[in-house]
Steps between C-alpha positions, in 0.01 A plus 500: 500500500622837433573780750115666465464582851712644837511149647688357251725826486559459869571113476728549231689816674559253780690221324719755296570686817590125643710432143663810522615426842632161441695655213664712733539209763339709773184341525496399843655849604215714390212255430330618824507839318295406240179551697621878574620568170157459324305674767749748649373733787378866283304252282134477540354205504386370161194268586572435863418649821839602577894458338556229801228268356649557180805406637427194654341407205761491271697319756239169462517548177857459491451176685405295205751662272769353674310209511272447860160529602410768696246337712736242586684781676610380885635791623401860423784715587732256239686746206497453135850465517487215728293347243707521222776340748239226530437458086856482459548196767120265362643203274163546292240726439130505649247277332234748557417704191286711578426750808278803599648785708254515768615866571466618174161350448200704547241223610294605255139477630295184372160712406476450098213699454453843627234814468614774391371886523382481194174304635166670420300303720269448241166366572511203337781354713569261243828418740326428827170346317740220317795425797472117617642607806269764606856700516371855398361718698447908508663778666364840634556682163309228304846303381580159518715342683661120484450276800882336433382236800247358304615646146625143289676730226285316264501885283092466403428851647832681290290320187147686608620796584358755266831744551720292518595608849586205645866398450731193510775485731720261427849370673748550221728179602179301552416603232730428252580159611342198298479289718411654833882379684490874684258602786493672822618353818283536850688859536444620137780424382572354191618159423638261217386124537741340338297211491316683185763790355577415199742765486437702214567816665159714397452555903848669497414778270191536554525629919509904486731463772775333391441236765530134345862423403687189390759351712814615328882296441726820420696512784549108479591550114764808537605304839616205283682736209679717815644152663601400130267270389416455120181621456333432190197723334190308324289775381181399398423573157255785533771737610596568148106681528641728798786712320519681198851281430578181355571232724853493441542813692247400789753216540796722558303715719386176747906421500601819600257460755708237675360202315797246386342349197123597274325191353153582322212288668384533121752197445309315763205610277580345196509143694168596631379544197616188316411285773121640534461466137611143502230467815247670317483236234515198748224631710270596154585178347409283792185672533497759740266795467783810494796573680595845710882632512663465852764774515311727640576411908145738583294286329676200609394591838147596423448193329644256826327694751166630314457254150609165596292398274738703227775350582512149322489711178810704644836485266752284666791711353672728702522870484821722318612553871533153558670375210763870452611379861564156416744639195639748797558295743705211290695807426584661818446176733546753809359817422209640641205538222245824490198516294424804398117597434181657547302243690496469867375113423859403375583575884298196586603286101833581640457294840444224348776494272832413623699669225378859554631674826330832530279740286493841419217683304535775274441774732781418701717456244397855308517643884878365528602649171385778641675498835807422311480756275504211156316653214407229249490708261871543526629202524769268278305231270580149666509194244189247575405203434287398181155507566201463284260814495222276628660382860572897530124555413386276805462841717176601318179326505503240178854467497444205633259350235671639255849387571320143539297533171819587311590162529426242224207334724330208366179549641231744431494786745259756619700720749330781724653746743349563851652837595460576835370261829220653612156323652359492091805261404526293752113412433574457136765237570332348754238469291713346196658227733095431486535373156375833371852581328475775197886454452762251483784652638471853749787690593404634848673849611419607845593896395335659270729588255681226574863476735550870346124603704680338794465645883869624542515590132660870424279593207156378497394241205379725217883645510678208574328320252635758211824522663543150495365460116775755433764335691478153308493681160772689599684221592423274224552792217885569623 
């Protein structure tokens, strides 16, 4: 997602702050600065009651960033810089993925629909006259008013309301997510289950407070470089849709970074792709109804923990990620391997794959150049591997069915894209694992827009998509 709105400016201002201080190896000297720095003591505060609230919330939100959970917090009075002592000493990093910042959440209040001023209070009450609950009632001036005790937010008074003065409320993380992993706890709070995230990230952009954040490895990553481990960079394809420049310079910019070695997860993409096809045909010729793609770890997760019935029409092959650090880690046996992407779901892919050490999404990485003052733009062309323009084309949604139809199949195929997860797609594929199948094979992106819509994407998917198109004609035309 691009930066469209303060929270993500403020997220992004703390990890190049942190980046620029690791550059400078003074990070735990002036980390517990950080909190002053961006709300110093002439500032008024911004959205806050006060500079010390803003304070102390950009100290929790530093908390994740160097990779904890705040409300695992034991003791109160402990620095940032103690912290970062701590990071530097773990042997791994968290398996949580996902947090909320209780501080900076505002507990938004559960009442969905509301009254507003702009209430007549008509005579033909078509509001209180068709509530179920008996939840409307009138005020002095002649208004209504919700009953939110016995109000079941089932929205039929907003739909009679002559003036439309009746509004919905809703709770943006709540929201967004598809399938209703984040609610409040018994003090309002917020909460992932992780039980049901699927981790696609829409609850992460979607708080107007900046609250939800992923559990990040950059101090464990820039740890490994500073004690002289070989750390090796797998960017996922759909970088080449975040930068204006070819790939070959992106390359040299993630080296001078600190990372030893670049190896395009598009290779890994081209494996993917030959082995689905080969799939495709076995599964179509035996008789099954269609096959989905797998590579997309989101819907992966949807599909175990909300379409089991889904998954026996799952592709067996594994994702570019997989197979890129298979040809990385035969050729640095000890290094430590980093995806690099847009998807907070690789975080949990990447648990489960004993090749792949740490992630880091694109944010973090454009926030690094950032803090270490790398323009891509001016950077040396490194030499690359040769890679066809369809594994590169996997960041977009039908790269994948493309790159799979460009093979010489020997089956008939009708192919359809599902661009997004949301509540409408899931039903649809639930309701083709039915036997109610329109296509044969589906290529299932959880981001609209494909990995190039993804949650800690730079651009959003309309621009990343035409950088991207640009990118691989660029780099096939030279």
């Amino acid at each position: 997602m691009a930066l469209v709105n303060n929270t993500m400016i403020i997220r992004r201002q703390l990890i190049s702050r942190l980046a620029q201080l690791i550059r400078q190896k003074e990070l735990s000297k002036i980390i517990d600065r950080i909190p002053l720095e961006l709300a110093p003591r002439n500032m008024e505060a911004q959205r806050r009651c006060c500079i010390f609230k803003e304070r102390a919330i950009a100290r929790y939100k530093t908390f994740p960033l160097l990779g904890f959970i705040p409300n695992d917090e034991d003791d109160e009075l402990i620095t940032l810089s103690q912290l970062v002592e701590d990071a530097c000493q773990r042997e791994k990093p968290s398996s949580k993925i996902l947090t909320v910042v209780d501080e900076a959440c505002s507990n938004c209040v559960k009442v969905n629909y509301v009254v507003t001023n702009l209430c007549k209070g008509c005579v033909a009450s078509p509001c209180y006259m068709n509530c179920p609950k008996s939840a409307i009632h009138f005020n002095r001036n002649g208004q209504a008013e919700i009953d939110h005790e016995k109000c079941v937010n089932c929205g039929i008074c907003q739909k009679a309301c002559p003036y439309h003065s009746i509004v919905y409320v809703p709770v943006p993380c709540e929201e967004s997510c598809p399938v209703g992993a984040i609610s409040k706890d018994e003090n309002g709070n917020e909460r992932i289950d992780d039980e049901k995230c699927i981790y696609c990230g829409k609850c992460v952009n979607a708080c107007p407070f900046g609250s939800i954040f992923e559990i990040s490895h950059i101090i464990d990553i820039f740890r490994a470089m500073e004690i002289g481990e070989k750390v090796i960079a797998l960017p996922a394809p759909s970088i080449m849709g975040q930068y204006r420049e070819p790939m070959s310079k992106i390359a040299t910019a993630l080296k001078n970074l600190g990372f030893h070695d670049v190896i395009e997860v598009a290779e890994g993409a081209t494996i993917t792709t030959n082995n689905e096809s080969v799939e495709l045909q076995e599964k179509l010729n035996e008789g099954q109804l269609f096959m989905t793609t797998s590579c997309c770890p989101s819907y992966v997760q949807a599909v175990e923990k909300h379409m089991p019935g889904v998954k026996p029409f799952v592709s067996h092959t594994k994702s570019p990620m997989y197979y890129a650090a298979e040809i990385a880690r035969e050729k640095y046996p000890d290094a430590k391997l980093v995806f690099i992407g847009p998807c907070i779901a690789k975080r949990k892919e990447a648990q489960q794959d004993p090749n792949i050490d740490f992630i880091m999404t694109f944010e973090e990485v454009d926030a690094f150049f950032d803090g270490f003052n790398i323009r891509v733009s001016d950077q040396e062309m490194s030499k690359l591997e040769t890679i066809d323009h369809e594994s590169r084309n996997y960041g977009q949604s039908g790269g994948v069915a493309a790159a799979v139809l460009a093979r010489d199949l020997k089956v008939d195929v009708n192919e359809m894209k599902i661009n997004g997860i949301n509540k409408k797609s899931m039903a649809l594929l639930k309701s083709f694992a039915k036997g109610r199948a329109t296509a044969n094979f589906i290529e299932v992106m959880a981001c609209e827009g494909g990995c190039v819509g993804g949650p800690s994407a730079n651009v959003d998917a309309v621009k990343g998509r035409k950088q991207l198109d640009a990118s691989i004609k660029q780099c096939y035309s030279d």
